[in-house]
N, C-alpha and C positions, 0 to 999 in steps of 0.2 A: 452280186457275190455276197455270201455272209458272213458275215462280222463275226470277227477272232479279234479275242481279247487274250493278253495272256499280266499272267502275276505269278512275282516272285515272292515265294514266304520266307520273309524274312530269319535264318536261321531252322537248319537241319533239326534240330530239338522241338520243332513246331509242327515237325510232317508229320508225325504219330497220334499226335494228338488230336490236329483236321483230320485225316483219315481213317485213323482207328483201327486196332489190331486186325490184320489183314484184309485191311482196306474197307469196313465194313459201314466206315460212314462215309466213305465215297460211293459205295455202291446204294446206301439208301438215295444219295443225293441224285444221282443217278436216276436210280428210280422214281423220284418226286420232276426228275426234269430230262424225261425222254428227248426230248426234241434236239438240246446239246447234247454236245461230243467233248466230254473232258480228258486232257491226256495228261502225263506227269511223269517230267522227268526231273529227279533230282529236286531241286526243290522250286521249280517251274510249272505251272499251272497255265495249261492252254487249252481255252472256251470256242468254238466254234456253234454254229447254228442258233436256233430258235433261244428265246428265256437267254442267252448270253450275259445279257446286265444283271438280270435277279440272281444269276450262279453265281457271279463275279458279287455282287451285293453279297450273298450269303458269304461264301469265304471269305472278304473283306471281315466282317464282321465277326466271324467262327476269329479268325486269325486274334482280331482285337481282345474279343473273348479270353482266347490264351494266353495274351500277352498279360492279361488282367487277372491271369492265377487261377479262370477258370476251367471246369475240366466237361469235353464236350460228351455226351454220351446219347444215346437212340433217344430219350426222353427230350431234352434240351433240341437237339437235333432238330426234332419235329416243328416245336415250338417256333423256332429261328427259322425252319420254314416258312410255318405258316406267318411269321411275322412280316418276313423279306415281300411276302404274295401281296400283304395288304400295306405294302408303303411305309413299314415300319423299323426301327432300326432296335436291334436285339442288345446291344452294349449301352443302349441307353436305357432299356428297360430292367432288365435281370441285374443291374449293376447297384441300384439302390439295395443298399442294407438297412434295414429296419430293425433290427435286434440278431444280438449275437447270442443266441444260447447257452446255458448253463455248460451242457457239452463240446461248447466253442464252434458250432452250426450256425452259420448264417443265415436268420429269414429276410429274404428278400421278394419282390414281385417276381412273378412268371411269365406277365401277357401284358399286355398295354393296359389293356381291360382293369385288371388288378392292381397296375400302377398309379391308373386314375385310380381307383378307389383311395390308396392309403394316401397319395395327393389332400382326398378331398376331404378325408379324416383330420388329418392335418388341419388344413385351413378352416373347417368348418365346426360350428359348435354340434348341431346334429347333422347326420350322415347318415341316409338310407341306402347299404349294398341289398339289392334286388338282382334274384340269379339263380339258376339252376344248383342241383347239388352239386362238389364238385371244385367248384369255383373258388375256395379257401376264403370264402367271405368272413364265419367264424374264427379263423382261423390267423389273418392278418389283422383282424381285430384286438383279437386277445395281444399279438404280439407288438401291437402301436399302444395297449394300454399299459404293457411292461416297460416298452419303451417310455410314455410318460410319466410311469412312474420312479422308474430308476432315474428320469429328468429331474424329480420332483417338483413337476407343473401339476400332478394330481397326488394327492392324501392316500387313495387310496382308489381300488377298484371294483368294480360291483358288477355280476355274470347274473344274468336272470332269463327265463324262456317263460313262456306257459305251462301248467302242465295240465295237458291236453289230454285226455282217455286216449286208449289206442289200441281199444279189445279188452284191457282190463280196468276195471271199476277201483279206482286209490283205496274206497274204504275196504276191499277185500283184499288188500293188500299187507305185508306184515310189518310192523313195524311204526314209528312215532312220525309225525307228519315228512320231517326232513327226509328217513328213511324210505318213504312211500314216492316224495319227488326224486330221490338221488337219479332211479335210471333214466330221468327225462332231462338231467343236469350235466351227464356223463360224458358228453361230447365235450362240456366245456374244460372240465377235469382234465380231458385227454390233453387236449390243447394246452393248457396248465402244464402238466406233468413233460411233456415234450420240450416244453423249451425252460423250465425250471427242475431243479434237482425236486424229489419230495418231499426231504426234509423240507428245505425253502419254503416249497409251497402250502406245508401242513407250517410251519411257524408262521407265515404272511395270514391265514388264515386264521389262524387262534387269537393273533392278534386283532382283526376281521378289517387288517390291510386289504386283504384280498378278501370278498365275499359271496359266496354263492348261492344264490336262492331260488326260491320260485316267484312269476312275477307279483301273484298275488302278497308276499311279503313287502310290496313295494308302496301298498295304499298308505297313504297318509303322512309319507315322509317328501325330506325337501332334503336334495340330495347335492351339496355343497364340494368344491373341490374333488369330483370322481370322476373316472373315466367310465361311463356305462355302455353297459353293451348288453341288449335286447335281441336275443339270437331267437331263431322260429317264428317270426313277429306274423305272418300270416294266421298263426293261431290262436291271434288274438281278437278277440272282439272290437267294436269300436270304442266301447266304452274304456274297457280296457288300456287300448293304446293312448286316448285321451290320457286315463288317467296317469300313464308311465309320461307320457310329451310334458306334464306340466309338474312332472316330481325337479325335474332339471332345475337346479340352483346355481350360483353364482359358482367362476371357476371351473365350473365341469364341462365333459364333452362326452355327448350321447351317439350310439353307433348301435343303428338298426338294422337286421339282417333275415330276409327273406326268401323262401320263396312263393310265388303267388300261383306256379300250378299244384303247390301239394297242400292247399289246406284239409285239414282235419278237423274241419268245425260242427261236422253234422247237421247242416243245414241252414245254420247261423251266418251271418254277414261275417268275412273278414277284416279285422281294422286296416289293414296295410292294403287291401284294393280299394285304387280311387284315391289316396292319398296324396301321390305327387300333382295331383289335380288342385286338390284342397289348399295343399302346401306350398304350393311354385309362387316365386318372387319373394320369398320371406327372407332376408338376410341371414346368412346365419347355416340355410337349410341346405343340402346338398342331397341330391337323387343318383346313385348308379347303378346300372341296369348291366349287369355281366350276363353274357351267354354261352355257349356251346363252347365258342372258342375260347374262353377264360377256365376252361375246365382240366385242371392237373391233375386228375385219378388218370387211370388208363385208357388210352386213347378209344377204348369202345365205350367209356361215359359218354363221352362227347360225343359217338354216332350215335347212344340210346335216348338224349335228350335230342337230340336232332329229330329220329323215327317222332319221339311224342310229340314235339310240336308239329311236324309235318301233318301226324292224325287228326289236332287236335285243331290247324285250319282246315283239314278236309273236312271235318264234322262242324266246323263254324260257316263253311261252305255251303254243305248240304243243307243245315236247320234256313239259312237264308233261305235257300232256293226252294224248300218247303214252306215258309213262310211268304212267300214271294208267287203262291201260286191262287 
């Protein structure tokens, strides 16, 4: 015979919010777990059939969610799926706050994936996020370096990328060197402006609290009390990332961010592959590798990174078995 579970949500004021205007995040749940039979009356929840415990997990968890001021929508939804599938609990991931925005916005994690990461920001002096686009690598970054700086554990903060050609040549470009790097700097900005007002963040900078550069402004210096963050680090050279790993001075925490299928090197070796090779055992160093499923854009990010890696073992496939012959 199969197993019926049933659960009471606590308080009528709760049903709307698990369900969703005319019932529409019952019927995704639904949808994600054919095999159950959810019925509801009042404010009684009764699970029969297949997946019974993972339904009964999710609504435990939607319920806590709510209870915790959170508000559930199709996005989050999904998420708390996919969380519940892989043995994981959704009130203890999304529930970390990391920075409260100038606009009084919450940033917090979204996936487990993302919670190790700002975890291992925390504890570690450098920190390699490795991961498809997507994945708000950049982006929790920026928001643990406001955070320790509004701690004041760091002086001050420091955004730097490569700047990488990418069809246009910088010297035919218009403008003074800063001006020629700004559009390869502009992701960091955004991120900036998002969770700071722009007055704020045009004062933090004047004062070069906050600083943004390109990595090559980075030679030569010893970088004392900052939070660094080395976003696009695939598109660096070896030499390069050398030289950013050893500007790190006393007090500071560096926060590396990649991806390894999109280099733009034109031929050239990338520094960040082969690195956690180099680097493993070193105190201090932390490696996390986000994927598909750490991905918060819209949910077809995460099936267009999926297609390319799936391509991109079938052609690591084939070259073997060409090689192989």
């Amino acid at each position: 015979m199969a197993e019926t579970i049933q659960l009471v949500v606590p308080g009528n004021h709760l049903m709307l919010g698990l369900l969703g205007q005319h019932d529409e995040m019952l019927r995704s749940i639904e949808s994600s777990f054919p095999t159950t039979q959810i019925v509801v009356r009042g404010n009684q929840i009764s699970l029969s059939g297949g997946d019974t415990e993972k339904v009964a997990s999710l609504f435990e968890e939607l319920i806590l969610l709510l209870e915790r001021g959170e508000r559930i929508n199709q996005d989050n939804l999904v998420r708390a799926i996919d969380m519940i599938r892989a043995n994981e609990r959704p009130s203890e991931i999304v529930t970390l706050e990391l920075l409260r925005s100038s606009r009084g916005r919450s940033v917090r994690p979204k996936t487990a994936g993302q919670r190790s990461y700002a975890e291992a920001i925390s504890k570690n002096t450098i920190t390699f996020g490795i991961g498809p686009a997507g994945t708000g690598k950049s982006y929790l970054a920026v928001a643990l370096a406001l955070q320790a700086l509004q701690a004041k554990t760091v002086n001050r903060i420091i955004l730097t990328r490569p700047a990488v050609e990418a069809g246009e040549r910088l010297g035919f470009l218009p403008g003074d060197m800063m001006a020629k790097v700004d559009p390869y700097l502009r992701p960091l900005y955004d991120a900036l402006y998002d969770m700071l007002d722009p007055e704020v963040t045009q004062r933090l900078m004047e004062r070069s609290t906050i600083e943004v550069a390109p990595l090559a402004f980075m030679r030569g210096r010893t970088l004392n009390q900052s939070f660094i963050i080395l976003d696009e680090a695939q598109n660096t050279t070896p030499e390069q990332m050398k030289m950013f790993l050893t500007r790190i001075g006393f007090g500071s925490k560096a926060v590396i961010t990649g991806d390894t299928t999109q280099v733009d090197l034109a031929g050239r070796r990338s520094g960040l592959v082969g690195l956690e090779r180099m680097l493993k055992g070193i105190d201090g160093i932390s490696f996390i590798n986000l994927t598909s499923r750490d991905v918060v854009r819209h949910p077809i990010v995460s099936q267009i990174v999926d297609a390319y890696e799936r391509a991109d073992l079938e052609k690591k496939h084939r070259d073997e078995q060409r090689a192989g012959r």
